[in-house]
C-alpha positions as a Markdown table, in Angstrom:
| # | Residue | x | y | z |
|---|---|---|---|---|
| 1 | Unk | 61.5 | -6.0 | -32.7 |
| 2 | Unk | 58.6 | -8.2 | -30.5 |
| 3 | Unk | 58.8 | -5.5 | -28.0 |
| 4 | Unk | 58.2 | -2.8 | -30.8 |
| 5 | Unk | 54.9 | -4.4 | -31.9 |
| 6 | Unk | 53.6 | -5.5 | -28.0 |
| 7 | Unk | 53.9 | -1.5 | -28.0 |
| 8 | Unk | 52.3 | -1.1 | -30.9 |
| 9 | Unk | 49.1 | -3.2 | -30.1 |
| 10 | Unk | 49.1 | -2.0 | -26.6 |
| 11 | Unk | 48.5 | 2.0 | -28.0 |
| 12 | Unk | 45.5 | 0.8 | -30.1 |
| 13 | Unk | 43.5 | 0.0 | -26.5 |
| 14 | Unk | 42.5 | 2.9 | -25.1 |
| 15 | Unk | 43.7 | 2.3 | -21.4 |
| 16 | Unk | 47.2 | 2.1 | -23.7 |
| 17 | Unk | 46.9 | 5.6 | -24.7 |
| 18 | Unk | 46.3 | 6.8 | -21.4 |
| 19 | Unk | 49.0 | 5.0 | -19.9 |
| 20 | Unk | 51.1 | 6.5 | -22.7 |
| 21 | Unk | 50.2 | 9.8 | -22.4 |
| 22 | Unk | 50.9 | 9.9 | -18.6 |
| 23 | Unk | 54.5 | 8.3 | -19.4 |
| 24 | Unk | 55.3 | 11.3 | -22.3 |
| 25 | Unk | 53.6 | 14.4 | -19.9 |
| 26 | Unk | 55.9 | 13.0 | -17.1 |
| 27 | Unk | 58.7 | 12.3 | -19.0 |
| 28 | Unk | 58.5 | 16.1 | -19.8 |
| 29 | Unk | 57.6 | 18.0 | -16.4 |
| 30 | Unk | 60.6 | 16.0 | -15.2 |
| 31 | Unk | 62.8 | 17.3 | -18.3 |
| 32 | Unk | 61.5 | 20.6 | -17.3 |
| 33 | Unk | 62.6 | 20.1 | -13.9 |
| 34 | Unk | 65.6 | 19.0 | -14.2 |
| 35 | Unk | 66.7 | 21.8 | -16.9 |
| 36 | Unk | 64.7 | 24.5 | -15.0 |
| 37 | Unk | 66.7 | 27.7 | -13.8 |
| 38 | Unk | 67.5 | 27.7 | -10.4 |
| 39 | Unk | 65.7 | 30.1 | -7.7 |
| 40 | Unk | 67.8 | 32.3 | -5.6 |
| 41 | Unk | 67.2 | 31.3 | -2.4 |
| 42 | Unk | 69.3 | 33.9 | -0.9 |
């Protein structure tokens, strides 16, 4: 539960939300990556 609120406080600073944002839009690409189809290489 602590680590839920330090998480909490640290989105209401701005430097927070950035940090957040680059952790969720790389958490995605790499989905994306990992569950993209696969080029032919032959």
């Amino acid at each position: 539960m602590g680590a839920i609120l330090d998480l909490t406080e640290l989105l209401k600073e701005p430097a927070g939300m950035i940090g957040a944002l680059v952790i969720v839009g790389g958490g995605y690409y790499f989905v994306k990556w990992v569950f993209a189809e696969p080029n032919d290489e032959e």
